[in-house]
VOGU-3710 file (C-alpha; in Angstrom, 3 decimals, decimal comma):
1> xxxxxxxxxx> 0,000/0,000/0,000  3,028/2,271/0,450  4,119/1,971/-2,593  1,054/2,689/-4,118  0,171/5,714/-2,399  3,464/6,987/-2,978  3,649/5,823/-6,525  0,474/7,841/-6,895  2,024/11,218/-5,109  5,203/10,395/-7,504
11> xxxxxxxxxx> 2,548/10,025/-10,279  0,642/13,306/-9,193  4,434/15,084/-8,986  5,099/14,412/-12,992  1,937/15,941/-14,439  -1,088/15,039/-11,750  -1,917/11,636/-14,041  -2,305/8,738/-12,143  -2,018/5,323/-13,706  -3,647/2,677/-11,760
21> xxxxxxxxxx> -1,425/-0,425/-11,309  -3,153/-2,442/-8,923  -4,071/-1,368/-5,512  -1,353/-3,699/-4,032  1,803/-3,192/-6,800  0,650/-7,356/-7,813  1,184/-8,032/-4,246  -1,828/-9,606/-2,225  -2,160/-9,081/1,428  -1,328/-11,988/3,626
31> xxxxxxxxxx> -0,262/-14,042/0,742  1,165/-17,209/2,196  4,167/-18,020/-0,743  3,564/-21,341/-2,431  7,241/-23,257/-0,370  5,385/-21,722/2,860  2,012/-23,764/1,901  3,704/-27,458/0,907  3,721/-29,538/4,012  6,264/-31,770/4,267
41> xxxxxxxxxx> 5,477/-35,654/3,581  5,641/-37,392/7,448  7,024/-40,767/8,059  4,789/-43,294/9,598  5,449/-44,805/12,744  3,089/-47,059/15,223  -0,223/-48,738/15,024  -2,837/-47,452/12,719  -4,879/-46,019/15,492  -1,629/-43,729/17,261
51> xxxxxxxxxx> -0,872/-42,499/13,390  -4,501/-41,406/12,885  -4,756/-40,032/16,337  -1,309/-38,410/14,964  -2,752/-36,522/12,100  -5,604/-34,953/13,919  -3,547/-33,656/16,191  -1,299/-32,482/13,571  -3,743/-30,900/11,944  -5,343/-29,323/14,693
61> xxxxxxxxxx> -1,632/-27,929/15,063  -1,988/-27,070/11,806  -4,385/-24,942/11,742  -3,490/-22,999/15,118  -0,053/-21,844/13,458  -1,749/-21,073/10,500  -4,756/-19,240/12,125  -2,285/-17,472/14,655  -0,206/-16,502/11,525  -2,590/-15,126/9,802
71> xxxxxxxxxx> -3,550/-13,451/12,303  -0,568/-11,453/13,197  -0,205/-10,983/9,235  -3,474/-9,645/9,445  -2,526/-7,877/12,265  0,661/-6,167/11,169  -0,886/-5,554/7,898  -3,749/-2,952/8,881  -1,120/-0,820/11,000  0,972/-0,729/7,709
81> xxxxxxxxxx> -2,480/-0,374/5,901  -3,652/2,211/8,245  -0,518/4,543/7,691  -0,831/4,225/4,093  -4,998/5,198/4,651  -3,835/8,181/6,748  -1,091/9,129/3,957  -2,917/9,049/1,003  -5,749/10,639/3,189  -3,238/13,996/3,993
91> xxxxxxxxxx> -1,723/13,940/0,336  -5,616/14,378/-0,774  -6,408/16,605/1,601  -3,199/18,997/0,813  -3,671/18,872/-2,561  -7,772/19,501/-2,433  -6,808/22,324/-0,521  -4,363/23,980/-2,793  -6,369/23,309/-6,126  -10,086/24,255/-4,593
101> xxxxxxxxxx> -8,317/27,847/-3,348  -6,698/28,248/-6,650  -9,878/28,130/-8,372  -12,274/29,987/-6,160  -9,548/32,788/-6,435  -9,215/32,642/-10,118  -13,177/33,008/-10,533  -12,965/35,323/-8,225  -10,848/37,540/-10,060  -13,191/37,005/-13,089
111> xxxxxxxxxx> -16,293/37,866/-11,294  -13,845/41,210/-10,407  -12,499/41,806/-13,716  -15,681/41,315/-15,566  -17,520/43,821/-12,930  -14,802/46,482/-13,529  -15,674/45,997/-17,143  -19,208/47,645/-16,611  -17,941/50,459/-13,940  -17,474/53,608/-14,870
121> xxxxxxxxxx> -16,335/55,173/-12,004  -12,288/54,528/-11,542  -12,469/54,600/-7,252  -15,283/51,664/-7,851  -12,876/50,075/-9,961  -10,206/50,253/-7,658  -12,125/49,438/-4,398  -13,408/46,521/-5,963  -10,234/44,980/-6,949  -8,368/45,591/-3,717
131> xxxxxxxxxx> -11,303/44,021/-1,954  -10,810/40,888/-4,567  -6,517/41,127/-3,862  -7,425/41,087/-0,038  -9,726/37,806/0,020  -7,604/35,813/-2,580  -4,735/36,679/-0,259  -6,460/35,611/2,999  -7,481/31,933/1,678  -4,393/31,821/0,214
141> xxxxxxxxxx> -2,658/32,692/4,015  -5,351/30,029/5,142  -3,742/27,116/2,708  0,136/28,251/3,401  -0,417/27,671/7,177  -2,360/24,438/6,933  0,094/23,121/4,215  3,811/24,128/5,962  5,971/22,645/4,586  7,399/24,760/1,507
151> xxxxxxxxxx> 4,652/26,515/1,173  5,800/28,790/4,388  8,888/29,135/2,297  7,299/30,456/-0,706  4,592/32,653/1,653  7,812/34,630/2,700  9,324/35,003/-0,361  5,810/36,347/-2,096  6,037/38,640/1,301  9,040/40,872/0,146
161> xxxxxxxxxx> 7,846/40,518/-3,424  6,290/44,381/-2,849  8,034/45,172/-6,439  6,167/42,423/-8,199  2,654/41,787/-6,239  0,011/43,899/-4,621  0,297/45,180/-1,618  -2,779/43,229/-0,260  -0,903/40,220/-1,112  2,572/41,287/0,443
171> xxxxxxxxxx> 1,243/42,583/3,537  -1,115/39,383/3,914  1,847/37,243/4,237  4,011/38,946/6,224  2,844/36,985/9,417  4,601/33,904/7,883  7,970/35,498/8,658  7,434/34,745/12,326  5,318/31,359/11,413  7,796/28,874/11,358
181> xxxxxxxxxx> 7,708/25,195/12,443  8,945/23,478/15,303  9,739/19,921/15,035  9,547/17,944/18,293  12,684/16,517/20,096  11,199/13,421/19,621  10,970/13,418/15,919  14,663/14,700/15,804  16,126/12,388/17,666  14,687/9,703/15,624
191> xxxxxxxxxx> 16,205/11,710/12,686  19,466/11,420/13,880  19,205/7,563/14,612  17,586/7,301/10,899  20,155/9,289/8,940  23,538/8,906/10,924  23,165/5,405/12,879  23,839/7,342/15,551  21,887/8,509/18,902  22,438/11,655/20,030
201> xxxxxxxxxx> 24,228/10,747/23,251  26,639/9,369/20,861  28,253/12,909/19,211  27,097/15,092/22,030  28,183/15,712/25,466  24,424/17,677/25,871  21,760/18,751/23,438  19,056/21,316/24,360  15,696/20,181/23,526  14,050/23,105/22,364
211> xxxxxxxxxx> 15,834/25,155/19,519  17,406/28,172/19,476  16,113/29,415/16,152  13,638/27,834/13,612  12,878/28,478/10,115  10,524/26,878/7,303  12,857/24,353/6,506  15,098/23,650/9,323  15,824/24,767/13,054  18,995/25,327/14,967
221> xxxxxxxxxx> 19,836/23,567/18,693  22,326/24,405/20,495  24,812/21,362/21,746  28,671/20,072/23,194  30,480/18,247/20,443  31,795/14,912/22,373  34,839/14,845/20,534  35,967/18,172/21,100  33,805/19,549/24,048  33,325/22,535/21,656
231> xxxxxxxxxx> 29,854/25,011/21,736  28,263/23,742/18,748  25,088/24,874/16,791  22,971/22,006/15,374  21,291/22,561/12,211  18,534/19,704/11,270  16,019/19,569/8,469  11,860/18,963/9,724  11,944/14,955/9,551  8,262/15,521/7,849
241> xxxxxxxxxx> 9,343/18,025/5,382  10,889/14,972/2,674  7,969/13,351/3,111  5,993/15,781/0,975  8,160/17,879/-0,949  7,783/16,332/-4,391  4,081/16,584/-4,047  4,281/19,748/-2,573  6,496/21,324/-5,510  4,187/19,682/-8,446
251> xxxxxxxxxx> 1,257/21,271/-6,823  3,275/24,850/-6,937  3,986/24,120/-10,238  0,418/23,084/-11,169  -0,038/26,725/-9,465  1,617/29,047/-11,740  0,899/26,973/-14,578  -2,657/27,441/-14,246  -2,573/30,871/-13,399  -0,062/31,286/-16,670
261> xxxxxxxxxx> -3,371/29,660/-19,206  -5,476/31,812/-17,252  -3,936/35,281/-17,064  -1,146/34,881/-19,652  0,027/38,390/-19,200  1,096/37,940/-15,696  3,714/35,011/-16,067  4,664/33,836/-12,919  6,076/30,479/-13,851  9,835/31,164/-13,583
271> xxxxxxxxxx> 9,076/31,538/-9,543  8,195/27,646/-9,266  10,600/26,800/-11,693  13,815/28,759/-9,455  12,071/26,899/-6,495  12,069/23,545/-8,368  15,963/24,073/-8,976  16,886/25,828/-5,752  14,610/23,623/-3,279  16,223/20,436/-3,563
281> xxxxxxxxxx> 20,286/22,295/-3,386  18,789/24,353/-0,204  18,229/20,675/1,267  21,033/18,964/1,269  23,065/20,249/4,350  26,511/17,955/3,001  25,880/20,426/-0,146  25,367/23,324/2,041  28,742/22,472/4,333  30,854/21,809/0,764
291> xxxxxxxxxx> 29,338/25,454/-0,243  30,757/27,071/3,025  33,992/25,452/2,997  34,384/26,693/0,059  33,344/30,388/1,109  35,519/30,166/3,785  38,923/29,059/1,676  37,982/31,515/-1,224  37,879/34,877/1,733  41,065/33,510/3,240
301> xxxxxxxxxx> 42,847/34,686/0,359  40,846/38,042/0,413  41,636/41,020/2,191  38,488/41,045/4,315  38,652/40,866/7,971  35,343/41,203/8,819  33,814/38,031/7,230  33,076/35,036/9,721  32,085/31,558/8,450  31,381/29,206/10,853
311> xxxxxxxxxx> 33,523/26,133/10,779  31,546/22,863/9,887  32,466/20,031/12,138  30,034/17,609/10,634  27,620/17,425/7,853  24,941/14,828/6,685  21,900/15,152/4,178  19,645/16,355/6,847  22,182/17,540/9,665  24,669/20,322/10,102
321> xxxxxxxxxx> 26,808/20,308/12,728  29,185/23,802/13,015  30,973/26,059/15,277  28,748/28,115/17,897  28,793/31,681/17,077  26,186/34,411/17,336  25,475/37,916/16,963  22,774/41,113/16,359  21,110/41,411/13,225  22,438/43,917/11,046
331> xxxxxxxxxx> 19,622/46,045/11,492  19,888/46,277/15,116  20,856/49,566/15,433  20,759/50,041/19,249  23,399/47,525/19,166  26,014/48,570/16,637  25,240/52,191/18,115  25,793/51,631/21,831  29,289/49,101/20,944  30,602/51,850/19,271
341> xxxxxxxxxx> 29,933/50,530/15,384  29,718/52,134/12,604  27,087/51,798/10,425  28,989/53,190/7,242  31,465/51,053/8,000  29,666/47,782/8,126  27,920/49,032/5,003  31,246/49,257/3,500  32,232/45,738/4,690  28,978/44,146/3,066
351> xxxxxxxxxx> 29,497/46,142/-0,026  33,423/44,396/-0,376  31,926/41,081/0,658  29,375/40,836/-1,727  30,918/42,508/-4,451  33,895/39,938/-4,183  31,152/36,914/-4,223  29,707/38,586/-7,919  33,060/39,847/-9,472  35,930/37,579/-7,725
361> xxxxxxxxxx> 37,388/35,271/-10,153  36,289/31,520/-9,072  33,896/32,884/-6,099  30,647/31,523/-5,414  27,971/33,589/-4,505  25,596/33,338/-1,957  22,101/33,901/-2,891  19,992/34,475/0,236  21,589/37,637/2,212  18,961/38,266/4,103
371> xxxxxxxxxx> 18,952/39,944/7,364  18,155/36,525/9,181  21,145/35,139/7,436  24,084/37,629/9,133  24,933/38,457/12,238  27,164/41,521/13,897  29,312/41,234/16,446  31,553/43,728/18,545  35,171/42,355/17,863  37,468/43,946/20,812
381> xxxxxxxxxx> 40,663/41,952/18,836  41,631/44,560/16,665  40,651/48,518/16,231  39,980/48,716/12,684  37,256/47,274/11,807  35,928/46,714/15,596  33,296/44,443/14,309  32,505/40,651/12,396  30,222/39,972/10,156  29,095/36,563/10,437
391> xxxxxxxxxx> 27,508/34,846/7,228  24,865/32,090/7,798  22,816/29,610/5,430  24,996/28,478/2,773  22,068/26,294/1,408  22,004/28,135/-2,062  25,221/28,994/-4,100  25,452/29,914/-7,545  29,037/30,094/-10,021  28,540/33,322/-12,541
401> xxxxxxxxxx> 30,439/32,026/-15,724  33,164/34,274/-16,049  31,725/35,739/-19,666  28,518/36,699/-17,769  30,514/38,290/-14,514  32,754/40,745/-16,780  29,575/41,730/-18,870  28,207/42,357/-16,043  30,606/44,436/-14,362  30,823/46,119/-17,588
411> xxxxxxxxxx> 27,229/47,230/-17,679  27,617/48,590/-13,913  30,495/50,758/-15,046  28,243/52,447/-17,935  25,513/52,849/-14,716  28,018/54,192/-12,924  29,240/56,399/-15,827  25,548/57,562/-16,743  26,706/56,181/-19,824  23,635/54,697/-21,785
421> xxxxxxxxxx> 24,619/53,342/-24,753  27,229/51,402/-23,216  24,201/50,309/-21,000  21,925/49,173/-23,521  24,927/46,842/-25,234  26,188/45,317/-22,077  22,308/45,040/-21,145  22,324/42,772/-23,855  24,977/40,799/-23,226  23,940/40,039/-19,963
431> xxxxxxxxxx> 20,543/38,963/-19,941  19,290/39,678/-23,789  17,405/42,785/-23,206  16,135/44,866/-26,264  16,339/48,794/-26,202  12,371/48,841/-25,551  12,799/46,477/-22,081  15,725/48,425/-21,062  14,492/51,235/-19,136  12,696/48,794/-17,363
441> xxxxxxxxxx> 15,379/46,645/-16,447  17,674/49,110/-15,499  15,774/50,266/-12,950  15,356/46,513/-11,865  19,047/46,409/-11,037  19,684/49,645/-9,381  16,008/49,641/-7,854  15,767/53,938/-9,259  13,504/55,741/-11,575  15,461/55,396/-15,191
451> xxxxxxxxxx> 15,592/59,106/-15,280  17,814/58,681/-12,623  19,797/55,854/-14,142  20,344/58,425/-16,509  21,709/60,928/-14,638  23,510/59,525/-11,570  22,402/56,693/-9,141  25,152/57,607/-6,467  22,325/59,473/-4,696  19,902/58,367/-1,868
461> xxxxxxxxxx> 16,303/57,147/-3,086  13,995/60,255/-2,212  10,455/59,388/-1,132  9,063/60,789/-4,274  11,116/58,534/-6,331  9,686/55,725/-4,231  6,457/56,321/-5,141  6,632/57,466/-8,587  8,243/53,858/-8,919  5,187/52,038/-7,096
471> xxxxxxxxxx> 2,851/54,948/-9,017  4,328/53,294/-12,071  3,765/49,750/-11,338  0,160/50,408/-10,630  -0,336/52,158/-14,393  0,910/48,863/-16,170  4,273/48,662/-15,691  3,819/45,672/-12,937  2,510/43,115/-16,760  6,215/44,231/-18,303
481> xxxxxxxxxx> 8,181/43,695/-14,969  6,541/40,360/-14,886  7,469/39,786/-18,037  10,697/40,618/-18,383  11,725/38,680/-15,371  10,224/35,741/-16,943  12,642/35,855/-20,139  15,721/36,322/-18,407  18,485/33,971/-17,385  17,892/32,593/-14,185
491> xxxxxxxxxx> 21,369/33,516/-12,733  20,441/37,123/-13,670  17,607/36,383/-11,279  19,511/35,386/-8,456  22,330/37,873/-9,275  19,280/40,323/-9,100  17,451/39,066/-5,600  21,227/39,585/-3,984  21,368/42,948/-5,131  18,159/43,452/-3,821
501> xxxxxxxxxx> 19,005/42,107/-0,236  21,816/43,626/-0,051  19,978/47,405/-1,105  18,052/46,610/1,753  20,476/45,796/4,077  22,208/49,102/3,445  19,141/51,078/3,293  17,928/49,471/6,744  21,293/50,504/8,423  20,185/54,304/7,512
511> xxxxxxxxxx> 23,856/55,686/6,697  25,065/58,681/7,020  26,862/58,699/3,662  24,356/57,654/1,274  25,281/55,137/-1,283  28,264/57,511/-3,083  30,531/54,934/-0,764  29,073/51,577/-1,997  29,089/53,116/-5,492  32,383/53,651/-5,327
521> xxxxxxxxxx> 33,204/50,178/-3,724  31,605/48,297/-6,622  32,897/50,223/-9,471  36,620/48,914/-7,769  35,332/45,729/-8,413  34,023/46,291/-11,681  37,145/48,241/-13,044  39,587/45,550/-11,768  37,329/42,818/-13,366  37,435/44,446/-16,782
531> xxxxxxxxxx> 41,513/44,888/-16,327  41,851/41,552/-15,496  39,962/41,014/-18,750  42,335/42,754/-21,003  45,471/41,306/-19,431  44,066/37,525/-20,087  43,359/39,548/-23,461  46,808/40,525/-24,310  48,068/36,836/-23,327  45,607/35,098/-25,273
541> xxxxxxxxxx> 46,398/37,629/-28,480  50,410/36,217/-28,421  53,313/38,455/-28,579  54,992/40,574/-25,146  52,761/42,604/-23,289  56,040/45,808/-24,652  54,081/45,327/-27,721  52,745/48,694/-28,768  49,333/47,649/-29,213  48,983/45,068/-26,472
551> xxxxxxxxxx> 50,949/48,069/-24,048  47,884/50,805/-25,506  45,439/48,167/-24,086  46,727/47,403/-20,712  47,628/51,338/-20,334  43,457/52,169/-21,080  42,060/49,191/-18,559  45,423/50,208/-16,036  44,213/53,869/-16,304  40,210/53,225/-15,825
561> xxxxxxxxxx> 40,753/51,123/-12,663  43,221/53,248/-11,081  41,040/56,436/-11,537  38,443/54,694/-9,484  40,546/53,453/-6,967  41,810/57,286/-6,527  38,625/58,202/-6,274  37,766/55,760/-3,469  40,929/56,489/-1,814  40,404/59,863/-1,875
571> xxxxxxxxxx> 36,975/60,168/-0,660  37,974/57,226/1,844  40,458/59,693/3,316  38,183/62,803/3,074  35,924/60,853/5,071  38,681/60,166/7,820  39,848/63,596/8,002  36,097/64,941/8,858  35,758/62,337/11,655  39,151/63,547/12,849
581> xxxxxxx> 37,966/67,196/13,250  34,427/65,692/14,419  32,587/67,506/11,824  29,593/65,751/10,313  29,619/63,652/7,275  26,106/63,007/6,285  25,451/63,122/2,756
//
């Protein structure tokens, strides 16, 4: 029965068809084989009588194995039976659940759309669709929390999705940030036996029952490697979570493919098909210890003190065992305020770190830099800077092809510049945008208006330009956006969603230098990833680099990156001299 309830989830998770191949798999239920049946031919001893009075008693011996046997087969078989009911029972009810809200909401919409048809009046119009928005959002809230699983996962991600969806939506779902599971100490502990052989007492000196931290997909406890005696933090999947994420991600799927036939203009497929491709990377915690490992060896050779990675000590599938450490979110300002941080300087630090992860040859980027996912801390050990930044989550890496990362830095100089034509080719390049898209899409990578693309983006984002920019999206430009992000390489997605994190996490730190700094910071980057560019170049092109040609070309890249790092040495050191005199040095 297992195997046919989860052959029929499997089934459901290709293309919900269902091929019916026997309610059993060609297996009956308390089947006694045919060697089992065949009794063995007895021998004959005694008078005719005793043997008779032998073979009733046999048989009556017989049949109380048999009986008793059966039995216990019987037995045995309706607990197994009974799980498999109560499977297939929640695999039907999750997925009734999922498809019944899809389509109320859809006709709901309809109903909506149709009415708005008819109105005349604009307000109406509006009132009636935000009323539609706000009930589609609530029974969709409804099936997120019922569901878990990955659907809290992809209720916080449509949360900060304020660029894309309306607001209704986004603010509807922001109680799933704090609605996150909590397996029980029970069910983990039988994890750990599961996956590892291993009972807890056996790698752990003590293990606190309740975690310290939880999130949709996993949750942290805090334990004493045995080996060591080292402060440990314990990082273990939901034991129910494999249980139903292929089922989970066909029905997401089935999701944004319907609502693609439906509405065709708003094309959100791409979403299911990043989580179809991230999902199963984000679970594997041996991936997720390779990935910081590798962090961690690729910053050693970086001149950036500030970046902590946690040492993993030991890593399976579902468990991730690394070294203890802890700190303030970055946008606990109290904090970095009253331990004497500062917040341009952490800004700064981010800026380098992240920069190096998109533009450092060989370096993987991490691709969920949330505020959840780093952690300051005051670092006494050295005076400049006083603080670490600790990176967390290394579930979901990415590798830029090189081609792609030196494009790319090439289209943030011409940003940076104000230069658009150079935009519009290196647009191209990167993600095959045509010159009507563009304005769109660049102000999807610097998150401004395009008129100030055009102009300079080293300013800070007024209030008016925030809400010209949502004022926009309301008056159509929300159908292109959607789009637009459906056409373009997914790497330029992710490459996109950490530029947006990390926006916010400088904007939520409230600076007093605006983002001139940062500006600066990545056009270093960007500069000494084009020069690198036309020294491989040069080598690749034959002859000495004296060459008069070859010497022309390194001269040009030599002179554009060391103009920018003048000017971020400069304004580095203006910045130091006002903080010397204590005069202010708000932007």
């Amino acid at each position: 029965m297992r195997s046919a309830l989860r052959g029929w989830s499997a089934s459901f998770a290709r293309g919900f068809s269902c091929r019916s191949e026997g309610a059993l798999g060609g297996h009956g239920l308390g089947r006694i084989p045919q060697w089992a049946a065949r009794r063995p031919r007895q021998r004959q001893y005694g008078s005719a009588k005793s043997n008779a009075q032998g073979r009733e008693w046999t048989k009556a011996r017989t049949r109380g194995v048999v009986l008793a046997a059966s039995g216990g087969t019987l037995g045995a078989g309706a607990l197994a039976f009974g799980d498999e009911i109560k499977h297939g029972y929640v695999a039907v009810e999750r997925s009734g659940r999922v498809v019944s809200t899809l389509f109320v909401c859809i006709n709901d919409y309809r109903v909506t759309l149709n009415h708005n048809e008819t109105a005349s009046d604009p307000e109406e119009r509006n009132l009636f669709l935000n009323a539609c928005h706000k009930r589609c959002a609530e029974r969709t809230l409804e099936v997120l929390e019922k569901n878990g699983s990955i659907f809290i996962k992809l209720g916080q991600h449509l949360s900060s999705m304020n660029y894309l969806l309306p607001i209704e939506w986004t603010e509807t779902f922001i109680p799933l940030q704090d609605k996150c599971p909590v397996s029980s100490f029970e069910s983990v502990e039988q994890m750990f036996r599961r996956d590892s052989g291993k009972s807890l007492d056996d790698l752990f000196l003590n293990f606190e029952r309740e975690p310290i931290g939880a999130a949709s997909l996993a949750q942290v406890h805090r334990a004493t490697w045995r080996e060591t005696g080292q402060e440990v933090a314990v990082k273990v999947q939901h034991p129910t979570l494999e249980e139903w994420v292929p089922l989970d991600l066909a029905l997401t799927r089935f999701t944004f493919r319907t609502l693609k036939r439906v509405f065709p203009e708003y094309d959100l497929e791409w979403l299911s098909s990043e989580m179809e491709e991230s999902l199963p990377q984000e679970l594997d915690f041996a991936k997720e210890g390779e990935n910081a490992k590798r962090a961690q060896a690729h910053f050693s050779h970086v001149d950036e003190p500030a970046l902590v990675i946690p040492d993993v000590i030991w890593a399976q599938r579902r468990i991730l065992v690394m070294d203890y450490i802890t700190g303030h979110r970055p946008d606990d300002l109290a904090y970095l305020d009253s331990h004497g941080i500062d917040r341009d300087e952490v800004s700064a630090a981010l800026s380098r770190i992240f920069n190096e992860m998109i533009f450092g040859n060989n370096a993987p980027l991490h691709c969920d830099p949330h505020g959840g996912n780093i952690a300051i801390r005051q670092n006494t050990s050295r005076r400049k800077p006083n603080f670490d930044i600790i990176l967390y989550d290394h579930g979901l890496y990415r590798d830029i092809p090189t081609a792609l990362r030196r494009s790319y830095a090439k289209l943030w100089l011409a940003v940076i510049d104000a230069d658009e034509t150079r935009m519009r080719k290196y647009a191209y390049e990167v993600a095959g945008i045509n010159d009507e898209q563009f304005p769109l899409f660049a102000s999807a990578i610097t998150g401004r208006d395009y008129r100030v693309v055009t102009k300079s983006v080293a300013t800070r984002r007024s209030s008016e330009e925030k809400e010209e920019i949502s004022g926009a999206m309301g008056e159509g430009m929300l159908q292109q956006l959607v789009q637009l992000l459906g056409q373009v390489p997914r790497i330029i997605l992710l490459i996109l969603k950490t530029n947006d994190l990390t926006r916010s996490l400088d904007e939520n730190l409230h600076t007093k230098l605006g983002p001139v700094r940062t500006f600066l910071i990545l056009a270093r980057y960007c500069s000494r990833t084009v020069f690198e560019e036309q020294i491989e170049n040069v080598r690749n092109r034959g002859g000495t680099l004296v060459r008069p040609d070859n010497l022309f070309r390194l001269a040009c890249a030599w002179t554009s990156y060391m103009r920018v790092e003048l000017k971020l040495s400069l304004y580095e050191y203006y910045i130091s001299l006002r903080r010397a005199f204590g005069l202010s040095i708000a932007a």
